[in-house]
N, C-alpha and C positions, 0 to 999 in steps of 0.2 A: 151150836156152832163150835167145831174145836177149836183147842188154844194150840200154841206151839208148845214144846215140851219144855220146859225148865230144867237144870241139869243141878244147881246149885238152890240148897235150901233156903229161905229169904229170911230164918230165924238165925240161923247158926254157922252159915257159907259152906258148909261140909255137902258131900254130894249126894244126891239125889238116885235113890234105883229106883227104876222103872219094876213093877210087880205084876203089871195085869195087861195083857194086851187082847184086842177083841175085834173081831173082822164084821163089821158090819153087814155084809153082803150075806154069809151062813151062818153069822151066829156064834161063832167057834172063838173061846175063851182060855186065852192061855194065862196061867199064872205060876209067877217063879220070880229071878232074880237077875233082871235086864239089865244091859248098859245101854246109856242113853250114843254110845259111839262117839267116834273121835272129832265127829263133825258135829255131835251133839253136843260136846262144851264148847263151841265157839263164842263167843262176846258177840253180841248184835253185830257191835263196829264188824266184828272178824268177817263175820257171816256177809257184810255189803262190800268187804276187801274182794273176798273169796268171790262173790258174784260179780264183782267190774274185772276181777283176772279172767270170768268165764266169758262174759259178756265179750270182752278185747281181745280175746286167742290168748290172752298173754303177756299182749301187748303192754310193756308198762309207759311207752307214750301215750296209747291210748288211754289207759286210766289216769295217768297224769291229769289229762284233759277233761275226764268226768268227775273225777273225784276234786280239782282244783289246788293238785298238793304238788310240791316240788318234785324231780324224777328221784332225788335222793330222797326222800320221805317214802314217797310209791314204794322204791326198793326196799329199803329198810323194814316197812311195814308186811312187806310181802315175805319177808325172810323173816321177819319175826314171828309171820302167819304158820310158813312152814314149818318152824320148828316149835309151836305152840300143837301142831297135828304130829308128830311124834319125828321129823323126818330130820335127821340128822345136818351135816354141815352139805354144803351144797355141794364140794368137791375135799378127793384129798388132798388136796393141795390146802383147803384152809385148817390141818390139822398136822401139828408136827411127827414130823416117823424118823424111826430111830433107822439108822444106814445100816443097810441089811451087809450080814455077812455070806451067811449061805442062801442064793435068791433059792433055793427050795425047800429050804427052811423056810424061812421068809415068806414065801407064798403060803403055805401050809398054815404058817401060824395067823398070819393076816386074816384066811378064810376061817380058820377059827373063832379067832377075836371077833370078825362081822356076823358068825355065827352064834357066838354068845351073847354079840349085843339085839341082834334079833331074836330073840329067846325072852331078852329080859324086857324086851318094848313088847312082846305079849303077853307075858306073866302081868306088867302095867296094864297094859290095855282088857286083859281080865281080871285088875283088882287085887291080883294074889300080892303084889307089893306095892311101896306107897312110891308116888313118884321121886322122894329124896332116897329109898333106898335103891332106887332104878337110876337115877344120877350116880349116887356116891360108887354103886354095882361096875356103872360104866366106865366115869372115872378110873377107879381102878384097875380098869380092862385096861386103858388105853397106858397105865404108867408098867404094868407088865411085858408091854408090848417094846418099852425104850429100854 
């Protein structure tokens, strides 16, 4: 019977690659140096957060009401789901920006900046850096930008 996949080592908490993958149906065995994906480090909790958002459309009354938590718990927990899967702030508006002087400058450099911060959420999401140098990376982007 299979298990679910573990993503975190239970000696050491360091993370876990996947090395062998094998298709039951032909037989066909791959091996190399997997990620378990962004859905594969979820915390159990995240993972029944993540299914009463599917299960409700969304709804965060509706999970209110399944999960038994306050609507400001629901929210929170859901915003902290989404930014635990890589996705940044929900809007510009909850990030400060520096008042633009030339708006085509401004434009230009903006798409920049979302350009380099999507860059660096893949180099993370393939392991090439750790997530504090993907932090401190971003950081940075954003105090260049004021």
């Amino acid at each position: 019977m299979p298990h679910d996949v573990i993503s975190t080592c239970p000696v050491c908490s360091g993370e876990l690659a996947i090395t062998r993958l094998h298709c039951r149906s032909c037989g066909t065995t791959l091996e190399g140096d997997f990620s378990v994906g962004r859905f594969g480090r979820l915390s159990r909790e995240q993972l029944a957060l993540l299914e009463s958002f599917l299960r409700s459309r969304g709804n965060l009354r509706d999970m209110e009401r399944e999960l038994g938590l306050s609507y400001p718990t629901v929210r929170s927990r859901v915003e902290a789901l989404v930014r635990s899967l890589g996705f940044g702030p929900r809007s510009d508006a909850d990030e400060p920006v520096a008042e633009p002087t030339d708006p085509a400058t401004t434009t230009a450099d903006a798409a920049a900046i979302q350009q380099a911060r999507q860059q660096l959420l893949e180099r993370l999401a393939r392991h090439e850096i750790s997530a504090e140098d993907a932090a401190d990376a971003i950081r940075a982007l954003g105090r260049t930008s004021r």
